[in-house]
Every structure is written in C-alpha cells, then in structure tokens.
SERO-4910 file (N, C-alpha, C, O; in steps of 0.05 Angstrom, whole numbers):
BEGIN
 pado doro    nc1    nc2    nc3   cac1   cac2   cac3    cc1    cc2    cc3    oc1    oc2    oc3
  Unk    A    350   3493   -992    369   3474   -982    381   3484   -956    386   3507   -950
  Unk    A    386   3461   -940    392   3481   -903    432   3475   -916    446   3466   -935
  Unk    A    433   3490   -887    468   3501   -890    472   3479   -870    452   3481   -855
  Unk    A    486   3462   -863    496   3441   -849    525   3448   -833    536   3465   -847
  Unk    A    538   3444   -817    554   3444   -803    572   3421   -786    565   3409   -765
  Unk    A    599   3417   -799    606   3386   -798    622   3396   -766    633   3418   -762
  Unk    A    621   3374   -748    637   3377   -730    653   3350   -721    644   3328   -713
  Unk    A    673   3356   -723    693   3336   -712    710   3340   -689    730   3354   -691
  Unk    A    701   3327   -663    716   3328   -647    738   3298   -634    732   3275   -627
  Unk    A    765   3313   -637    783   3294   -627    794   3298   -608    808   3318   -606
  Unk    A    790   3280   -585    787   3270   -560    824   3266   -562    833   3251   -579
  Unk    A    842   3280   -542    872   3272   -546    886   3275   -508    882   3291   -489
  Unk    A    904   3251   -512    907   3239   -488    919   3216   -498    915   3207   -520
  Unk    A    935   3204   -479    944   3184   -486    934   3163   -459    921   3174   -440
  Unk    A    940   3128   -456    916   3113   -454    910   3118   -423    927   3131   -410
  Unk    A    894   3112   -414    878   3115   -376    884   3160   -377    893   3174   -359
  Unk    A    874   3168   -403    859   3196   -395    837   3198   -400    830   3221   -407
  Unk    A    808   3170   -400    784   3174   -398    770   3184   -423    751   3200   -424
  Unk    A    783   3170   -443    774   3179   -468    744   3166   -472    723   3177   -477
  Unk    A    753   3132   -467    736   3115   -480    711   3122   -465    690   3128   -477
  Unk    A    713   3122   -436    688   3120   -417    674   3144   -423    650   3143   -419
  Unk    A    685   3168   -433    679   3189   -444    658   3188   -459    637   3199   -454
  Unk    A    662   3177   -474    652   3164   -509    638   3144   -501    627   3135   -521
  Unk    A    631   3129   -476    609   3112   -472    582   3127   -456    558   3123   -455
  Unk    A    601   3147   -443    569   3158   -425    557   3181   -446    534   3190   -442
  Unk    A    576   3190   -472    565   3211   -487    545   3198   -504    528   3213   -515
  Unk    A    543   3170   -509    524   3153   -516    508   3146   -497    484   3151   -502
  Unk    A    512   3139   -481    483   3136   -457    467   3165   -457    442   3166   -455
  Unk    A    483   3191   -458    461   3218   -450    447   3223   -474    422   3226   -473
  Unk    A    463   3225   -504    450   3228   -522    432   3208   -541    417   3216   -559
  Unk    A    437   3185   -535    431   3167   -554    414   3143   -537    401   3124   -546
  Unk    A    419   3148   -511    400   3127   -495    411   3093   -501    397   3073   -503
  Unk    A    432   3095   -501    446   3066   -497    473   3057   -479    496   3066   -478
  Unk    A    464   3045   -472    487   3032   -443    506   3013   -460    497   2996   -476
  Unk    A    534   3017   -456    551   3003   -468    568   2994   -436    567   3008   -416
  Unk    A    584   2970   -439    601   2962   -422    627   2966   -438    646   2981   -433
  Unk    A    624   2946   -463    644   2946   -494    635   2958   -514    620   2946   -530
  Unk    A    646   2987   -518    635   2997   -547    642   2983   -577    660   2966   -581
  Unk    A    630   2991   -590    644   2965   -609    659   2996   -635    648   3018   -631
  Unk    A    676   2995   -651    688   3016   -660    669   3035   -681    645   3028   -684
  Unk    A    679   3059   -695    665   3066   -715    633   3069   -726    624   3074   -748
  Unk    A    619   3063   -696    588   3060   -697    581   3085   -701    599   3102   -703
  Unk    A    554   3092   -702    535   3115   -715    507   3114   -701    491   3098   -711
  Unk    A    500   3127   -682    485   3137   -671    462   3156   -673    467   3180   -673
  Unk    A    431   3147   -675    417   3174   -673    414   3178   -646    416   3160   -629
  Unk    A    406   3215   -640    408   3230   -621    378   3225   -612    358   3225   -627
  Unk    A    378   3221   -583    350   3218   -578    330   3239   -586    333   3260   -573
  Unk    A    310   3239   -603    290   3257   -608    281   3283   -587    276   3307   -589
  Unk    A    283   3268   -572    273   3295   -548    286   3314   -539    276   3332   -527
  Unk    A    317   3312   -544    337   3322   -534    338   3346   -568    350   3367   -566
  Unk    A    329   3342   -586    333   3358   -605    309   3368   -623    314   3377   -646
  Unk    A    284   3367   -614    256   3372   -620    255   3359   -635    242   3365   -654
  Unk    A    269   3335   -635    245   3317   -665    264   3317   -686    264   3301   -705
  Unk    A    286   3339   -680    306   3332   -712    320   3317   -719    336   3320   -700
  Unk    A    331   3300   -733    353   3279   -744    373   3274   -736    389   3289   -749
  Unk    A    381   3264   -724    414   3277   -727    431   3248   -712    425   3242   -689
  Unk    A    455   3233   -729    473   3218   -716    504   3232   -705    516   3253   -711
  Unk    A    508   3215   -692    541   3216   -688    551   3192   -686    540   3173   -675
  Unk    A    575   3193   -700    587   3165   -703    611   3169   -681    616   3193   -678
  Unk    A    623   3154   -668    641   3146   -649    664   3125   -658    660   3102   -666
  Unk    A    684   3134   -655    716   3115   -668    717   3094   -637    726   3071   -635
  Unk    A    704   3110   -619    716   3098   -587    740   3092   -585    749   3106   -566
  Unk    A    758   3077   -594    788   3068   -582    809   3089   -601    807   3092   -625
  Unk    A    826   3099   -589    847   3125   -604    856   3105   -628    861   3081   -630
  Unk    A    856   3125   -641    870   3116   -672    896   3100   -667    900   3083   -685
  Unk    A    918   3102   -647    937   3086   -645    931   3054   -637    949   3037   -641
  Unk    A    913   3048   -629    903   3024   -625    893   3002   -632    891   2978   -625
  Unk    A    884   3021   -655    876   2999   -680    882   3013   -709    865   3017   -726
  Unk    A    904   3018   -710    918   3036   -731    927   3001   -750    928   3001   -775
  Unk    A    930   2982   -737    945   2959   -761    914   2946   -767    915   2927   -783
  Unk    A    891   2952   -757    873   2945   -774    857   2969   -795    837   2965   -808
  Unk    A    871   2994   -793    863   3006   -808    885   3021   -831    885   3041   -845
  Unk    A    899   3005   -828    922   2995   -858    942   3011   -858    955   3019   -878
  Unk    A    949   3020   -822    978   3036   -811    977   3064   -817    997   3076   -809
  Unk    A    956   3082   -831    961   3105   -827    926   3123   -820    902   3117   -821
  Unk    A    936   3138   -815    910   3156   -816    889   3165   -842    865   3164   -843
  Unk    A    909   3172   -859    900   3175   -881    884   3148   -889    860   3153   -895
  Unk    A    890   3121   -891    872   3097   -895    851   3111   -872    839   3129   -883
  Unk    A    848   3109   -860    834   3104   -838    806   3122   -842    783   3123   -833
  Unk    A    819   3135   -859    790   3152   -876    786   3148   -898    764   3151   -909
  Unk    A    804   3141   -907    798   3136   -935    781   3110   -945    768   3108   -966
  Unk    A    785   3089   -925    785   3059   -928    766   3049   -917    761   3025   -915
  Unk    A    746   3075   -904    709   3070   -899    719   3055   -862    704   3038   -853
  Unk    A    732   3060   -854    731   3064   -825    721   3080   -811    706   3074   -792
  Unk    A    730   3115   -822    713   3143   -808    689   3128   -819    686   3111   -837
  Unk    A    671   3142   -798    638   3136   -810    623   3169   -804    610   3178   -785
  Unk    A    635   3181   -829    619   3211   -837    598   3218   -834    583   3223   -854
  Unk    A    590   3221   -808    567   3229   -794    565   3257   -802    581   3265   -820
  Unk    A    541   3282   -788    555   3310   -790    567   3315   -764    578   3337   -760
  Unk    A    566   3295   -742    574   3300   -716    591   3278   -710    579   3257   -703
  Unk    A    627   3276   -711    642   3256   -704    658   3263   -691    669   3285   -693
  Unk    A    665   3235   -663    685   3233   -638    705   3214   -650    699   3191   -655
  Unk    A    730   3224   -654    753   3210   -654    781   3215   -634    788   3236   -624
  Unk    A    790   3192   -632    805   3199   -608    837   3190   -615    842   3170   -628
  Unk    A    859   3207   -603    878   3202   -611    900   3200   -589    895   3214   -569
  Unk    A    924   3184   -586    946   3194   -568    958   3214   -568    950   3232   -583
  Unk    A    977   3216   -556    996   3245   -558   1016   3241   -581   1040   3244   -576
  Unk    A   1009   3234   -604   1028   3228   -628   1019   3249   -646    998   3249   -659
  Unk    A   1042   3271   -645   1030   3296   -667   1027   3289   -691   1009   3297   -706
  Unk    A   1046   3272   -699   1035   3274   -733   1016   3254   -739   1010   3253   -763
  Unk    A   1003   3237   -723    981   3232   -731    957   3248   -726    936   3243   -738
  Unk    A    959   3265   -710    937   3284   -698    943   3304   -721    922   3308   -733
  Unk    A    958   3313   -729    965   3330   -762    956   3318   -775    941   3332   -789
  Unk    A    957   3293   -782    942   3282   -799    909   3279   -794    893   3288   -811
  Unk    A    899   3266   -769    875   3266   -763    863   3305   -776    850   3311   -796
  Unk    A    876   3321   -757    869   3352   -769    866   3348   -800    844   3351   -810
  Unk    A    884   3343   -812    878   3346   -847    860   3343   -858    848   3359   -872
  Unk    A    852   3312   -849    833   3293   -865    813   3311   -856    807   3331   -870
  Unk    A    801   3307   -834    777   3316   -823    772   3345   -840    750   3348   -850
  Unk    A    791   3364   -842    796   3396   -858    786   3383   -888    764   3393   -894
  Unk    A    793   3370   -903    795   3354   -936    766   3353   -924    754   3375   -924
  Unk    A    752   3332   -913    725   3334   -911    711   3349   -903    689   3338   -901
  Unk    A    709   3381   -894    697   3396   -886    686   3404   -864    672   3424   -859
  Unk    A    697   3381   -848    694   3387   -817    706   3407   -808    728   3410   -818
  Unk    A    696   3427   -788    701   3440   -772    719   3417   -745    709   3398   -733
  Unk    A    744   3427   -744    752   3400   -731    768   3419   -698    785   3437   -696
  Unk    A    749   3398   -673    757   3418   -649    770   3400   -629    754   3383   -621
  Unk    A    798   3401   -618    813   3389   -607    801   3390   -580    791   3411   -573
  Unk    A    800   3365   -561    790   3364   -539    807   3350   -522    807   3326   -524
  Unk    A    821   3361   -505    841   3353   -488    835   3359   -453    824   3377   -441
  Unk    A    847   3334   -446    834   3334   -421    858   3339   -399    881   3334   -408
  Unk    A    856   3346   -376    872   3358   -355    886   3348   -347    907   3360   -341
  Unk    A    883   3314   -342    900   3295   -334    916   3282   -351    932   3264   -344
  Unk    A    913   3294   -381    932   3284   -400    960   3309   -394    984   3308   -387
  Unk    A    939   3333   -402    956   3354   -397    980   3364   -372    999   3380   -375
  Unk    A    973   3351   -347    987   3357   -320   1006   3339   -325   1027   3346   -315
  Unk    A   1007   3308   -342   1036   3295   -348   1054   3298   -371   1076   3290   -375
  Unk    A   1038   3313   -387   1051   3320   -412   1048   3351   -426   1044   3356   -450
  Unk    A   1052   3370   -404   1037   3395   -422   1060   3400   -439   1059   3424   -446
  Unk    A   1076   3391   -448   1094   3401   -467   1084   3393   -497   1089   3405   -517
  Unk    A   1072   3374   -496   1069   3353   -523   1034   3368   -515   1023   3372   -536
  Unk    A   1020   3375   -496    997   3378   -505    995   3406   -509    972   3415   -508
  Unk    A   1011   3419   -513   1005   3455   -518   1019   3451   -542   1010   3468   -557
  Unk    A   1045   3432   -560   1048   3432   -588   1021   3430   -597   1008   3449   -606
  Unk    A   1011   3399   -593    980   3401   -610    968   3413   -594    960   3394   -579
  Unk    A    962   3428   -587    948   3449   -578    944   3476   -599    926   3489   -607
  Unk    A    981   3476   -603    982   3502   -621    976   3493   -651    982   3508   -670
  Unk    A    960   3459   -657    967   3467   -682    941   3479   -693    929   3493   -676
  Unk    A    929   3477   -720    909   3495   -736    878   3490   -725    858   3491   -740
  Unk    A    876   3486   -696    845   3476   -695    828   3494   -699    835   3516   -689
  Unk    A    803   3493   -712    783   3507   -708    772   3521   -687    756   3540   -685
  Unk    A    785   3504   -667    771   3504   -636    786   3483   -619    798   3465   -631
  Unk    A    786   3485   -598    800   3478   -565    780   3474   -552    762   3490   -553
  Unk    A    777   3451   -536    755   3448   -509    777   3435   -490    795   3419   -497
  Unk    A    774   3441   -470    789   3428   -445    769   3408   -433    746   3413   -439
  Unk    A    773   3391   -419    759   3373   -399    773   3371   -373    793   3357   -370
  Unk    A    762   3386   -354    773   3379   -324    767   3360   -315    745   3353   -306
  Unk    A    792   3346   -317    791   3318   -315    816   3309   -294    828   3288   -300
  Unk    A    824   3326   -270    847   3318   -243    853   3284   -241    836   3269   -233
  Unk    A    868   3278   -246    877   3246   -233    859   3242   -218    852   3264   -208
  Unk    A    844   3219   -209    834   3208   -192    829   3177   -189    842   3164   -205
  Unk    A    815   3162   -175    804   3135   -182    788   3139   -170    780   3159   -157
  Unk    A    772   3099   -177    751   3094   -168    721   3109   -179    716   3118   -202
  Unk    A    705   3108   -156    682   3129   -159    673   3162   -169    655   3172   -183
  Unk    A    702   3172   -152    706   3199   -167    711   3203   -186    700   3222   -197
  Unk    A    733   3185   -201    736   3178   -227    707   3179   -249    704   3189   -271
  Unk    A    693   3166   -233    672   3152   -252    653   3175   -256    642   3176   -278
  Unk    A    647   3198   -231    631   3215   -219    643   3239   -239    627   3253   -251
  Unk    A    668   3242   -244    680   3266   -262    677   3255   -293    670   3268   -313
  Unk    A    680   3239   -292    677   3232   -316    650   3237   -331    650   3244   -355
  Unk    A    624   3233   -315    595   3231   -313    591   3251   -320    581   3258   -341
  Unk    A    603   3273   -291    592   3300   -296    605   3318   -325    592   3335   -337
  Unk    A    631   3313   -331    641   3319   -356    623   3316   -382    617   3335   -397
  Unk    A    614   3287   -387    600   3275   -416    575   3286   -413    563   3288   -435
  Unk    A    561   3297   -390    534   3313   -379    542   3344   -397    529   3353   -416
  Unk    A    562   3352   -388    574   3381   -395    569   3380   -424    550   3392   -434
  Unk    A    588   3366   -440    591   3358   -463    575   3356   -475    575   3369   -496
  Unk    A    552   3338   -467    529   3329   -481    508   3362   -486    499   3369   -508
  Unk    A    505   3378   -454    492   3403   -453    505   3414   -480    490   3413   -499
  Unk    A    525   3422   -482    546   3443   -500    536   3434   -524    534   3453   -540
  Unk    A    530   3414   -531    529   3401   -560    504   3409   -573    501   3419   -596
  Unk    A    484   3401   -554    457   3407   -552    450   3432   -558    437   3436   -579
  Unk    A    458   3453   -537    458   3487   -542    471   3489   -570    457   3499   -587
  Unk    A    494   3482   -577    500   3485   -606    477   3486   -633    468   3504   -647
  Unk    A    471   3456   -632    457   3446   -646    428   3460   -652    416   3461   -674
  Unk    A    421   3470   -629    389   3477   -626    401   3510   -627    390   3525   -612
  Unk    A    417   3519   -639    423   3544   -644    428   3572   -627    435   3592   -639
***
C-alpha cells in the first residue's frame, strides 16, 4: 500500500490580494483549463505529462471562505463537514484576514490529515503585517510567501502569471519526489 501525503494550502489575504486569479492560472498550468469564472469547490486532474502518467487531482474552493460562508451554513466547520471541501490529496482554500476562521480552517484541515501550509502574499502583508504575522504565528505545518508588490493592470497580471508558474514548479518537484 503507497504512503500518501495530504496537502492543504490556504491562500490568506483579504479581497484584490490576487487570490482568485491565482487559483485560475494554477488551473490553466496544471490542469490545462482556461477559466474567466471559476465555478467553486471543483476537482481537477493534473495534466499527465507534468507528473509521468500518475493520478492525481486538486480541488479548488476559489472564492475565500468569507464569501460564501452563508451558503455554507455560516461556519467553517459546516463548510467541511457539509460536503463543500472536496477532499482531494491536493487542496487550495482561501481565506481573509479573519483569524478565527483561519484557526478554524487550520483545525479542520489538521482533523483530516492534511498537512496544512499557509500562503500569504506580500501585498496582503505590506497593509496588514500585524494581522498577517498573528496568522502567521499560528500552528502551520508550513509558510510560503508570494511576492506579490501592489501593482495594476499588465504587471499585475504578469506577477501574478509568473507566481502560479512558481507555484505550479514547487508543487511538481514535490510531488515527483
């Protein structure tokens, strides 16, 4: 029987820190699909070539848990419990700068056995590093930063690109051991 490895990464920032577009080009590199409108809680296989042939989905929340928290019955805890997470071994969930739901997101994901790794990005952090070094300090498995400077437009779009490129590499090297 193989040894499996659950990973949960939560994407934290609160709204215009490039979460979603994040979560749309990490689907175009690995999964070979162009989204304009993601639609929520979907499940993805990884394109074959990118992983010799082996199996493997990731499911995507796309919009932060504060957003659609009253269709997922106002807490976090529903929100897993109530067949919204879609328990991939590889899941993107994304949250605001609201610690105790991000304590909560941490829990659940911990109860299910995910390895669960906080991913916070630069431009959340340069308006709020006070609230982003609390969850920063709380129990993660793991920390990833995303240099991600204020910008618009094109560069916007261009950092963003080259980031979910990064991301996508990192994931890959993981995976393939």
């Amino acid at each position: 029987m193989p040894i499996t490895k659950k990973l949960l990464f939560v994407l934290i920032g609160n709204d215009k820190t490039g979460k979603t577009t994040f979560q749309k080009r990490l689907i175009e590199k690995l999964h070979g699909i162009t989204y304009t409108k993601l639609e929520c809680n979907n499940a993805y296989s990884v394109k074959p070539d990118l992983l010799d042939d082996k199996e493997l989905r990731i499911s995507y929340a796309n919009r932060s848990y504060q957003e659609k928290a009253d269709d997922y019955g106002g807490t976090v805890d529903n929100y897993f419990a109530d067949n919204h997470f879609n328990p991939t071994d590889i899941a993107v969930i994304s949250s605001h700068l609201n610690r105790q739901d991000v304590e909560d997101i941490l829990r659940n994901g911990k109860e299910r056995f995910y390895n669960v790794i906080g991913v916070f990005f630069t431009n959340s952090i340069a308006i709020n590093p006070g609230l982003n070094a609390q969850i920063s300090a709380l129990n993660w498995d793991e920390r990833l930063v995303v240099e991600n400077p204020h910008a618009s437009g094109s560069v916007i779009d261009k950092q963003i690109d080259e980031n979910a490129d990064s991301f996508a590499d990192l994931l890959i090297k993981r995976l393939k051991g």
